[in-house]
PyMOL Python script that loads the backbone (N, CA, C, O; Angstrom):
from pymol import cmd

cmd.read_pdbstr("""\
ATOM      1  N   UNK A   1       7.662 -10.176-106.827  1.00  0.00           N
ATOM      2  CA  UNK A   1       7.296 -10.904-108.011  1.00  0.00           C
ATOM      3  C   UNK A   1       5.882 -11.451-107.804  1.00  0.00           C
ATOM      4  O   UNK A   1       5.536 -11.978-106.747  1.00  0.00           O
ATOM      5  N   UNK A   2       4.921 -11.271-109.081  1.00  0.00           N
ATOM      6  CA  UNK A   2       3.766 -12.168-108.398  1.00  0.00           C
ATOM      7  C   UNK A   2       3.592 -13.372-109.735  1.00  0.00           C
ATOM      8  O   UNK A   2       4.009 -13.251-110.887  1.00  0.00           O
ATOM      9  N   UNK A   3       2.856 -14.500-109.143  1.00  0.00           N
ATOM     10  CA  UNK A   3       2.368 -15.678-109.739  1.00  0.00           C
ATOM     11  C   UNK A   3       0.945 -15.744-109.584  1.00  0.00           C
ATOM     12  O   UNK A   3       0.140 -15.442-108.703  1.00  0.00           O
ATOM     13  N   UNK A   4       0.890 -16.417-111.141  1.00  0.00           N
ATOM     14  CA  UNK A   4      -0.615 -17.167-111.057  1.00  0.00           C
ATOM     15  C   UNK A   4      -0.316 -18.256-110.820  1.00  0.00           C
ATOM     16  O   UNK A   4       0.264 -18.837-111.738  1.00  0.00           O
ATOM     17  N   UNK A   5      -0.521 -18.934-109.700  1.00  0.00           N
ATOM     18  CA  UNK A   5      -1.152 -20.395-109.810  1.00  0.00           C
ATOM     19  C   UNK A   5      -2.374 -20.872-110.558  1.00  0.00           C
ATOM     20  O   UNK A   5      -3.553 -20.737-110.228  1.00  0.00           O
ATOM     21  N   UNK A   6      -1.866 -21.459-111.632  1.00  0.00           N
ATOM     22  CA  UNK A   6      -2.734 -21.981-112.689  1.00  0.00           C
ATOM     23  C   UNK A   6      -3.412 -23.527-111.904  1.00  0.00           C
ATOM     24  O   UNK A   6      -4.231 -23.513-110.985  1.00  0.00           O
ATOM     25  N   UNK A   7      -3.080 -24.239-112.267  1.00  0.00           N
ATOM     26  CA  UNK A   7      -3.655 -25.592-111.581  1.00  0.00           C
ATOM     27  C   UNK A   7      -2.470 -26.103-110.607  1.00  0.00           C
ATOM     28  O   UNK A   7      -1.431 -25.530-110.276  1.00  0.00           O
ATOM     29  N   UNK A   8      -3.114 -27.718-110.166  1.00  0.00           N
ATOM     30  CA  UNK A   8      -1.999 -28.615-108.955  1.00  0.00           C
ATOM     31  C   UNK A   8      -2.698 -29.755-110.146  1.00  0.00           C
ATOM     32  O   UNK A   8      -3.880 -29.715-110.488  1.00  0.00           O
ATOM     33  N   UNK A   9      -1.661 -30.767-110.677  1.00  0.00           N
ATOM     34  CA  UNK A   9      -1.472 -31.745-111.400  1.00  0.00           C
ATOM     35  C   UNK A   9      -1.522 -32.941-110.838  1.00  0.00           C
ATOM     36  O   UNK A   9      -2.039 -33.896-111.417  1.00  0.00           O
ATOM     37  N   UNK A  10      -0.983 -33.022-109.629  1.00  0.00           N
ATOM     38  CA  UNK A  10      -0.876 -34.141-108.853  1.00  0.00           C
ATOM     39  C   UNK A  10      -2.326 -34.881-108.663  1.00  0.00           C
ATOM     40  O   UNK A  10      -3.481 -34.460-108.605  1.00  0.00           O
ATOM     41  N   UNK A  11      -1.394 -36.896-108.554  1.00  0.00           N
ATOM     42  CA  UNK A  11      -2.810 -37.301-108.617  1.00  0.00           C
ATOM     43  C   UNK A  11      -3.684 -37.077-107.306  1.00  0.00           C
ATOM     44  O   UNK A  11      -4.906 -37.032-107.445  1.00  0.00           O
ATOM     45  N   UNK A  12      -3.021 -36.908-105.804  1.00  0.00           N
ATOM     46  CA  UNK A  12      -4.129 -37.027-105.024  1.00  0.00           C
ATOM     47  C   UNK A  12      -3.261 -35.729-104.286  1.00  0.00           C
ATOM     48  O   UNK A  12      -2.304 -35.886-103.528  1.00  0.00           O
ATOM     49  N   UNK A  13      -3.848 -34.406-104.707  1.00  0.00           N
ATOM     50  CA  UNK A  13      -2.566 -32.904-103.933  1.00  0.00           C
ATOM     51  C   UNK A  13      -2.932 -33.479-102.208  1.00  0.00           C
ATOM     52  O   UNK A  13      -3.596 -34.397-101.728  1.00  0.00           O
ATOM     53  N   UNK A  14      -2.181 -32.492-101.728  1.00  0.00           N
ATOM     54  CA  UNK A  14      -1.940 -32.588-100.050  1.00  0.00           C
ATOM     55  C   UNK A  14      -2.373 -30.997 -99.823  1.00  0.00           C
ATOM     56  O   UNK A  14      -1.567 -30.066 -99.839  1.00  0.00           O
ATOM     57  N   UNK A  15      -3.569 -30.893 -99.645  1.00  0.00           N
ATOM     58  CA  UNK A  15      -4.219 -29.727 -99.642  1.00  0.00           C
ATOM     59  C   UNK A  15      -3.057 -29.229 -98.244  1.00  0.00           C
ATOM     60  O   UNK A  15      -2.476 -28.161 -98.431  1.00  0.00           O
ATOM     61  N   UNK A  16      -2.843 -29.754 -97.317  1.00  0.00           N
ATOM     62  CA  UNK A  16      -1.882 -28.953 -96.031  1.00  0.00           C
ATOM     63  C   UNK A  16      -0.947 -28.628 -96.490  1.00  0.00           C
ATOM     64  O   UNK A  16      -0.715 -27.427 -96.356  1.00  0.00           O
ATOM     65  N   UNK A  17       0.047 -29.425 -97.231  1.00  0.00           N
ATOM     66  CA  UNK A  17       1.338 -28.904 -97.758  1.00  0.00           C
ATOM     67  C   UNK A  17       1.174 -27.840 -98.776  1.00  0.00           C
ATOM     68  O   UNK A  17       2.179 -27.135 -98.879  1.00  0.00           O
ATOM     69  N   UNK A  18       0.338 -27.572 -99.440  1.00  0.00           N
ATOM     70  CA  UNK A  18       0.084 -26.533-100.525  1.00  0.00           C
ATOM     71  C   UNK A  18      -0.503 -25.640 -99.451  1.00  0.00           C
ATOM     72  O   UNK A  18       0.189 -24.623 -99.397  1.00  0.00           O
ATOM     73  N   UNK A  19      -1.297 -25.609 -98.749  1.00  0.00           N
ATOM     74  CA  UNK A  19      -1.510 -24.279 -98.107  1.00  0.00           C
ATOM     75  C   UNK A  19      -0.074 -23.777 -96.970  1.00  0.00           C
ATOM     76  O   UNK A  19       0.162 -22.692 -96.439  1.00  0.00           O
ATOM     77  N   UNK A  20       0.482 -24.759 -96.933  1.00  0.00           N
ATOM     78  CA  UNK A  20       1.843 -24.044 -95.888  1.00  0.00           C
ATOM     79  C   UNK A  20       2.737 -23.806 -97.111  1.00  0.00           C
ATOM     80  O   UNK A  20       2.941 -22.595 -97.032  1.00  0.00           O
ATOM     81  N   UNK A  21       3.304 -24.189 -98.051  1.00  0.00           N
ATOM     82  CA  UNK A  21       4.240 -23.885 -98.855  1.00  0.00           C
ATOM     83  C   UNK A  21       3.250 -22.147 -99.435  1.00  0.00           C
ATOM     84  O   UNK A  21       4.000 -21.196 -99.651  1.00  0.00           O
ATOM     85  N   UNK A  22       2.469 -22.020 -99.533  1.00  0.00           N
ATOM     86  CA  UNK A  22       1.673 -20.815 -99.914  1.00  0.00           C
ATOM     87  C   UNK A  22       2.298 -19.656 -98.878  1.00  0.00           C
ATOM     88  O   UNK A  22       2.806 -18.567 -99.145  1.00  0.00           O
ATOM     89  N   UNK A  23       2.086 -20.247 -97.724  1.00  0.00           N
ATOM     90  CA  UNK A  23       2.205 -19.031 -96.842  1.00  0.00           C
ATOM     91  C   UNK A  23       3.586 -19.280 -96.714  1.00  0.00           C
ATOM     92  O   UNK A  23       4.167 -18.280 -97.136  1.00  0.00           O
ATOM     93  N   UNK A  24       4.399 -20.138 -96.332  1.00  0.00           N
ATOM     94  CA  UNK A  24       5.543 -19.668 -96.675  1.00  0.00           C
ATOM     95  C   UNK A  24       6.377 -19.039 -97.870  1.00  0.00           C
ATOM     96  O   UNK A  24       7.454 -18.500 -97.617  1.00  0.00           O
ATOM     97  N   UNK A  25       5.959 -19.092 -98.990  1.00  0.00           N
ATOM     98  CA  UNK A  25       6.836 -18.396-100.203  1.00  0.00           C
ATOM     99  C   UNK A  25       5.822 -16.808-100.082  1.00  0.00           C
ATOM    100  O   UNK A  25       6.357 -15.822-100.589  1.00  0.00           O
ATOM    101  N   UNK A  26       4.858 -16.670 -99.634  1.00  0.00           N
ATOM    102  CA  UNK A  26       3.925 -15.423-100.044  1.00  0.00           C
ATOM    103  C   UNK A  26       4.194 -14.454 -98.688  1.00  0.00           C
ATOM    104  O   UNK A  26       4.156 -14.732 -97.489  1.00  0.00           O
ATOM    105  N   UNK A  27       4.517 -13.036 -99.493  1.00  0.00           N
ATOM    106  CA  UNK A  27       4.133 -11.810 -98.551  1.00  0.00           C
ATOM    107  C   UNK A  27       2.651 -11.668 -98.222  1.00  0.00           C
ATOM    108  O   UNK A  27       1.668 -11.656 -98.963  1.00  0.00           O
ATOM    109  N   UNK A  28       2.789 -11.550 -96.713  1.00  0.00           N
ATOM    110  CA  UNK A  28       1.715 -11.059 -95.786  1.00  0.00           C
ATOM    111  C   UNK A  28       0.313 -12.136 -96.196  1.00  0.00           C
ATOM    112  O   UNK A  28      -0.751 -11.872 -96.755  1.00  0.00           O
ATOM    113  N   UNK A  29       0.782 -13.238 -95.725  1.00  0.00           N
ATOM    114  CA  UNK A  29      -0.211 -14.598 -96.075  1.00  0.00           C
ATOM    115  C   UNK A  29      -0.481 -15.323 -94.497  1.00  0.00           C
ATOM    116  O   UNK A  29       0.273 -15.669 -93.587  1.00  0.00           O
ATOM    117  N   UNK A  30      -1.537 -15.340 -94.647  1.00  0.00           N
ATOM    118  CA  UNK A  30      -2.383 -15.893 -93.341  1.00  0.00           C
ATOM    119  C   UNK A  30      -2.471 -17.327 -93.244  1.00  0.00           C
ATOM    120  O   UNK A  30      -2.176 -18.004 -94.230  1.00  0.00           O
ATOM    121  N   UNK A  31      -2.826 -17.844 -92.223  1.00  0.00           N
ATOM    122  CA  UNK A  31      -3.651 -19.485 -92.701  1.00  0.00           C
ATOM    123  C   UNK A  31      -4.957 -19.257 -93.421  1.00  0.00           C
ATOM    124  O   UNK A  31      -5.117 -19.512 -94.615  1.00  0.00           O
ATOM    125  N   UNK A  32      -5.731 -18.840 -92.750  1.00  0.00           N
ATOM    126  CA  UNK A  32      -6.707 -18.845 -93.280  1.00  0.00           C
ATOM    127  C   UNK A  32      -7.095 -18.481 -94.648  1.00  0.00           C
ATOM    128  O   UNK A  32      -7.821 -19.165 -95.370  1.00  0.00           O
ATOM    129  N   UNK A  33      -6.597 -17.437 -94.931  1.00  0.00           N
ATOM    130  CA  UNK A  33      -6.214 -16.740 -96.717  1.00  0.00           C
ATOM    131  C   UNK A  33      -5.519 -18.046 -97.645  1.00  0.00           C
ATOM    132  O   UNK A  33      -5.506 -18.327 -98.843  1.00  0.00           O
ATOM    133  N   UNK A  34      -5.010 -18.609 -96.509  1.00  0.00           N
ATOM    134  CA  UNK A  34      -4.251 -19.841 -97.623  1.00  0.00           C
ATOM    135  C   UNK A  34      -4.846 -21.033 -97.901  1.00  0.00           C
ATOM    136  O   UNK A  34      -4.899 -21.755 -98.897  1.00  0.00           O
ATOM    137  N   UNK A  35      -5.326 -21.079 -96.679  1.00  0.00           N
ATOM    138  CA  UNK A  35      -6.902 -22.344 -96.769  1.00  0.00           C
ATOM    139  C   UNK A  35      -7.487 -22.199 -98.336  1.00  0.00           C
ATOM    140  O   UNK A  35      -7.193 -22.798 -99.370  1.00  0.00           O
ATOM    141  N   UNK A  36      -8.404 -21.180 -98.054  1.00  0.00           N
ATOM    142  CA  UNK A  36      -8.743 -20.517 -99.030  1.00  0.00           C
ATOM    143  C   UNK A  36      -7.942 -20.653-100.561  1.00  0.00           C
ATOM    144  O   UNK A  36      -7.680 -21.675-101.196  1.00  0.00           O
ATOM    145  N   UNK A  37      -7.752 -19.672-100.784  1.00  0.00           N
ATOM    146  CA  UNK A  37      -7.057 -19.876-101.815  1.00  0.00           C
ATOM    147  C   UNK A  37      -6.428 -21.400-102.290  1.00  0.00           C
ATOM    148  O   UNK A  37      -6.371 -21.630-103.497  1.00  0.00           O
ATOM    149  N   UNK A  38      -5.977 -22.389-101.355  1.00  0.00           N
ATOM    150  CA  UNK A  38      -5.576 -23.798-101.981  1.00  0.00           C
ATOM    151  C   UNK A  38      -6.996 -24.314-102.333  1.00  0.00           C
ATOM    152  O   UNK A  38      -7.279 -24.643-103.484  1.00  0.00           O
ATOM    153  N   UNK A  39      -7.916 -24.378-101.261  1.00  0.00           N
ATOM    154  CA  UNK A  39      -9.640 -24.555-102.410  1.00  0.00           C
ATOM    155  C   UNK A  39      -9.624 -24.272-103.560  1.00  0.00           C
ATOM    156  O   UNK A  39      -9.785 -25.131-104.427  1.00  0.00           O
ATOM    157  N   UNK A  40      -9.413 -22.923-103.847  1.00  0.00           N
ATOM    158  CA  UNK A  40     -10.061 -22.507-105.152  1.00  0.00           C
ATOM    159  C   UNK A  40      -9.131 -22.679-106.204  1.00  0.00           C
ATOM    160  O   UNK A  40      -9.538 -22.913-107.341  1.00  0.00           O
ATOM    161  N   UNK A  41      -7.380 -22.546-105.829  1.00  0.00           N
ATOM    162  CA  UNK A  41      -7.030 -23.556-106.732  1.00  0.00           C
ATOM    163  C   UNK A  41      -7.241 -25.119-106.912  1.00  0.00           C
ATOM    164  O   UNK A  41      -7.364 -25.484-108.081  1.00  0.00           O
ATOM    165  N   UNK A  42      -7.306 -26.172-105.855  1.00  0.00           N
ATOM    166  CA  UNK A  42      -7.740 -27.268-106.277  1.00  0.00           C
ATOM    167  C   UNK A  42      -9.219 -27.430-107.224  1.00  0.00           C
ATOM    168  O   UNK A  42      -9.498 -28.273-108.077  1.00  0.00           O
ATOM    169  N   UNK A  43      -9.995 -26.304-106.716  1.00  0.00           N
ATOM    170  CA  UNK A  43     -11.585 -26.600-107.468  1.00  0.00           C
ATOM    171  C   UNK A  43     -11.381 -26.095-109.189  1.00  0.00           C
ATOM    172  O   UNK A  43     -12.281 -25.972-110.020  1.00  0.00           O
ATOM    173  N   UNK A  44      -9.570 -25.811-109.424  1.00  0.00           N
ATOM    174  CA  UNK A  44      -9.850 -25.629-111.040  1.00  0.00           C
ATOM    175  C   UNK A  44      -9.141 -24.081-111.162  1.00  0.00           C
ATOM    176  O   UNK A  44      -8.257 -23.912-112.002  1.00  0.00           O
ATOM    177  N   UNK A  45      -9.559 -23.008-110.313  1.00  0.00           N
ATOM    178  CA  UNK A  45      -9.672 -21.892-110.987  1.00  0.00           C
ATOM    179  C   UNK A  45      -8.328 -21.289-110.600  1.00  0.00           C
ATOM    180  O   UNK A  45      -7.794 -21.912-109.682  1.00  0.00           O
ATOM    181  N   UNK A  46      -7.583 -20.164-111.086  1.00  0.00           N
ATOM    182  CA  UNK A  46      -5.676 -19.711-110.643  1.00  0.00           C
ATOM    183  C   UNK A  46      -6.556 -18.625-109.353  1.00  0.00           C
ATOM    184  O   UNK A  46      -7.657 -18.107-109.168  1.00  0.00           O
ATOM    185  N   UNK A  47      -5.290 -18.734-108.741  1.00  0.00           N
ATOM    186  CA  UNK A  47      -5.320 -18.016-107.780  1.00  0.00           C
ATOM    187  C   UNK A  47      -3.941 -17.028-108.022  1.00  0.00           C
ATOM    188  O   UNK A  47      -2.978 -17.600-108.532  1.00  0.00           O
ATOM    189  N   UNK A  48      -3.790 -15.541-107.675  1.00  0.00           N
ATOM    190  CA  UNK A  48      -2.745 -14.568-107.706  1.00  0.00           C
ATOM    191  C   UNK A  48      -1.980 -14.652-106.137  1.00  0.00           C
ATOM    192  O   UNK A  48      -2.518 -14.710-105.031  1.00  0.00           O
ATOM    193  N   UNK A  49      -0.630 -14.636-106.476  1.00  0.00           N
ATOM    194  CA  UNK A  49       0.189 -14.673-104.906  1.00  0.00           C
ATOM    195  C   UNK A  49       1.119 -13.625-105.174  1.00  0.00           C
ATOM    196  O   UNK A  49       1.254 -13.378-106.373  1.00  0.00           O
ATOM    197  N   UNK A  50       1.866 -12.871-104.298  1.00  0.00           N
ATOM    198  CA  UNK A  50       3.315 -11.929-104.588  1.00  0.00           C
ATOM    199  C   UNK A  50       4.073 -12.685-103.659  1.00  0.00           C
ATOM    200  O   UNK A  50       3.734 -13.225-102.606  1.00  0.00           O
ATOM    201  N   UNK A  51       5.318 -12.614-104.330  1.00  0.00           N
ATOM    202  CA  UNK A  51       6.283 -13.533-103.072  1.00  0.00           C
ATOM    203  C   UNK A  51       7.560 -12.196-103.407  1.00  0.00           C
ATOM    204  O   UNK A  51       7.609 -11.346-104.296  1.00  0.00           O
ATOM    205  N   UNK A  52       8.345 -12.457-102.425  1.00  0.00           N
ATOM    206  CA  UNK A  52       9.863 -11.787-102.387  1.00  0.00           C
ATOM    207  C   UNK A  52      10.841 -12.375-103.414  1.00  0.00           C
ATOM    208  O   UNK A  52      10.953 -13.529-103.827  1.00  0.00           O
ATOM    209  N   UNK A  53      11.618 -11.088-103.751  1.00  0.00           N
ATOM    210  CA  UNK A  53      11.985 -11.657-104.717  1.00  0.00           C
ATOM    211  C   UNK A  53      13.407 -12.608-104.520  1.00  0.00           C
ATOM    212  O   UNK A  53      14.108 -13.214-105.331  1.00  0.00           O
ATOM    213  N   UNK A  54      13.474 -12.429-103.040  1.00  0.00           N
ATOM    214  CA  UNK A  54      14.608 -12.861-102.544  1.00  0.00           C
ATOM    215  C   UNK A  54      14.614 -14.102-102.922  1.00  0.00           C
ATOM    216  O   UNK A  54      15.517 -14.557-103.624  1.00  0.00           O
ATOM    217  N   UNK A  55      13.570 -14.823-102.488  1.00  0.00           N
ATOM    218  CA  UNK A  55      12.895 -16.004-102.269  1.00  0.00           C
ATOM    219  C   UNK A  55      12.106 -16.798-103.652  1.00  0.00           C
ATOM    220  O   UNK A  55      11.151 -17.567-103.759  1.00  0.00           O
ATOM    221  N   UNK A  56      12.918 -16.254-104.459  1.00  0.00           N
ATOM    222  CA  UNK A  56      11.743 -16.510-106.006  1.00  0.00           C
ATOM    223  C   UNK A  56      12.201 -17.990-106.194  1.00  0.00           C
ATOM    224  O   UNK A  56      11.408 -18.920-106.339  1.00  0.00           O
ATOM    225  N   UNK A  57      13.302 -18.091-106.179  1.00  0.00           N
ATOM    226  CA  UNK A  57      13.902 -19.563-106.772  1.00  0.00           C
ATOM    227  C   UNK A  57      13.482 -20.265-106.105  1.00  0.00           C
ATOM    228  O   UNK A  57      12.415 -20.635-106.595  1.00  0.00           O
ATOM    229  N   UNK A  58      13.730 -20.913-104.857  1.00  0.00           N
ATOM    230  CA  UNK A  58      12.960 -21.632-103.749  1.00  0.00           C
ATOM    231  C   UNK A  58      11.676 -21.518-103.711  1.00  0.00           C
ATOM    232  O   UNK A  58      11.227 -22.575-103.266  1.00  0.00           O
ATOM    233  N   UNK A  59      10.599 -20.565-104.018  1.00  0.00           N
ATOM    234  CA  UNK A  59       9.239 -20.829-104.072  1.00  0.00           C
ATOM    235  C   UNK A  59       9.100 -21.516-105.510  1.00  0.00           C
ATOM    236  O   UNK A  59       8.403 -22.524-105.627  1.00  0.00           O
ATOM    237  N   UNK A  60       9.793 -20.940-106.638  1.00  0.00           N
ATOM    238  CA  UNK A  60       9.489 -21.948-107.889  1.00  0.00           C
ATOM    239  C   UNK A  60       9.404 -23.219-107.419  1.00  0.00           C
ATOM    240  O   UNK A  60       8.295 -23.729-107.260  1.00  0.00           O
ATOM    241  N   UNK A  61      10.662 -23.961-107.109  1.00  0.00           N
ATOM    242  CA  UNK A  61      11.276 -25.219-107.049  1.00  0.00           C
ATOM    243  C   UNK A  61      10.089 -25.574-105.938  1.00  0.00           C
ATOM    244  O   UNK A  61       9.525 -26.522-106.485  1.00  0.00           O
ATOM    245  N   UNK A  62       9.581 -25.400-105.014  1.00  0.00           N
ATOM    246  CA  UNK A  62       8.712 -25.457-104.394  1.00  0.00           C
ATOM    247  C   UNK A  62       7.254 -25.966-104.822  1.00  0.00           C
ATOM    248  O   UNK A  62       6.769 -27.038-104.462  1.00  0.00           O
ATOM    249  N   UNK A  63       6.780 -25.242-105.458  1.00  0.00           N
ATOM    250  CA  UNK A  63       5.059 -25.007-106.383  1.00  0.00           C
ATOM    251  C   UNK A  63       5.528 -26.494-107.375  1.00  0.00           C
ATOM    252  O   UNK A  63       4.748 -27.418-107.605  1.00  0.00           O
ATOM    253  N   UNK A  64       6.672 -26.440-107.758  1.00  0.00           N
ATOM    254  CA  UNK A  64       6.857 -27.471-109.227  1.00  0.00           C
ATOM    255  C   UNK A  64       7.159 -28.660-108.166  1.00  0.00           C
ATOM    256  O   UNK A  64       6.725 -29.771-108.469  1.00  0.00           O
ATOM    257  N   UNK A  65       7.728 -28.546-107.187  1.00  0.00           N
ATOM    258  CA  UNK A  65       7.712 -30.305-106.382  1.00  0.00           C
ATOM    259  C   UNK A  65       6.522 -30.666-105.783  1.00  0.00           C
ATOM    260  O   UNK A  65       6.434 -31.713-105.141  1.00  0.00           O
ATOM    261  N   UNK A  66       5.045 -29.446-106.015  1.00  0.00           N
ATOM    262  CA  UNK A  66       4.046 -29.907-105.122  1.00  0.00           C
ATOM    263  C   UNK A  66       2.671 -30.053-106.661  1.00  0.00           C
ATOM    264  O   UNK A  66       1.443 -30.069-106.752  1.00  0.00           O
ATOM    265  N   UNK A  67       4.093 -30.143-107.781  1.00  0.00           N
ATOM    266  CA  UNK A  67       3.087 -30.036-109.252  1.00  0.00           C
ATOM    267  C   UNK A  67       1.693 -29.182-109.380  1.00  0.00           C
ATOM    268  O   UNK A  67       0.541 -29.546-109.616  1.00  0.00           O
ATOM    269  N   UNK A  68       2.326 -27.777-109.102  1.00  0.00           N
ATOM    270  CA  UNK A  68       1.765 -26.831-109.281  1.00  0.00           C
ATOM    271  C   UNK A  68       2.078 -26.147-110.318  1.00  0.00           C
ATOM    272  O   UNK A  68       3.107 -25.488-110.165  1.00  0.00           O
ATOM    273  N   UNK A  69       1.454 -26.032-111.565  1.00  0.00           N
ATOM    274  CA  UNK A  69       1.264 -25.168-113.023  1.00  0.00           C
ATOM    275  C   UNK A  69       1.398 -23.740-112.680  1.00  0.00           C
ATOM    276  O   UNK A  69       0.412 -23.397-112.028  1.00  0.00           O
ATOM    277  N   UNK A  70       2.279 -22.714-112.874  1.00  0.00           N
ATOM    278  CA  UNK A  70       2.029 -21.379-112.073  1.00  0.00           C
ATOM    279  C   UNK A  70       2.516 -20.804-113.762  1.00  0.00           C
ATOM    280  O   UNK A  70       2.812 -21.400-114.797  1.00  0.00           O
ATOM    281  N   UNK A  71       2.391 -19.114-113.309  1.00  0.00           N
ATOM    282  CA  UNK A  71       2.972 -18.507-114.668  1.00  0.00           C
ATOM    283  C   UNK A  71       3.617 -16.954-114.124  1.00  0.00           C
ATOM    284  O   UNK A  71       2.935 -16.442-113.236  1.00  0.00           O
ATOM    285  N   UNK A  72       4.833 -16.172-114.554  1.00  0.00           N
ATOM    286  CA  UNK A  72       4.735 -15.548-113.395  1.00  0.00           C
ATOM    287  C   UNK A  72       4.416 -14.102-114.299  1.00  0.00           C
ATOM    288  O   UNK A  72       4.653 -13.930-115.495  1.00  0.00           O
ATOM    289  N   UNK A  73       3.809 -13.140-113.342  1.00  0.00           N
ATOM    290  CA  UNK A  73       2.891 -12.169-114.150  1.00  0.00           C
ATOM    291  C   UNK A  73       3.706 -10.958-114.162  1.00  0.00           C
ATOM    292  O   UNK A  73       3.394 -10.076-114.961  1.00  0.00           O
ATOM    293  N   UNK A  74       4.959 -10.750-113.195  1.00  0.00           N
ATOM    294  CA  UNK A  74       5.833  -9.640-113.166  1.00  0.00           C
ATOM    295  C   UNK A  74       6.806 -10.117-112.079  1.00  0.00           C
ATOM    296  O   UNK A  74       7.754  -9.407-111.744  1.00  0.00           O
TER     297      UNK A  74
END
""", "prot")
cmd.dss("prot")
cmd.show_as("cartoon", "prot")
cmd.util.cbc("prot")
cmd.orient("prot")
């Protein structure tokens, strides 16, 4: 399944917990790729992830407890 992460809502995000919840819900995700990518979603812009689909429900419930706006694209 993949997601856009649209924005993080929260008033002050936890840039660490959003980059580990990243690599944990996402196939073949690095630290560093996740660094990344939590930047460029905090600076505003969506970022694309694929996660398993095993794992879809728990990464939702996940992104929405770290008030992350996502949309899912397939």
């Amino acid at each position: 399944m993949k997601l856009n992460l649209l924005s993080c809502d929260a008033q002050r995000p936890d840039k660490r917990a959003i980059a580990k919840c990243i690599i944990e819900i996402s196939i073949n995700m690095d630290q560093s790729l996740s660094n990344e990518l939590t930047d460029i979603l905090l600076e505003g812009d969506a970022v694309d992830i694929e996660i398993a689909d095993k794992n879809s429900g728990s990464a939702l419930r996940a992104l929405r407890k770290l008030s992350i706006d996502y949309e899912i694209i397939e």
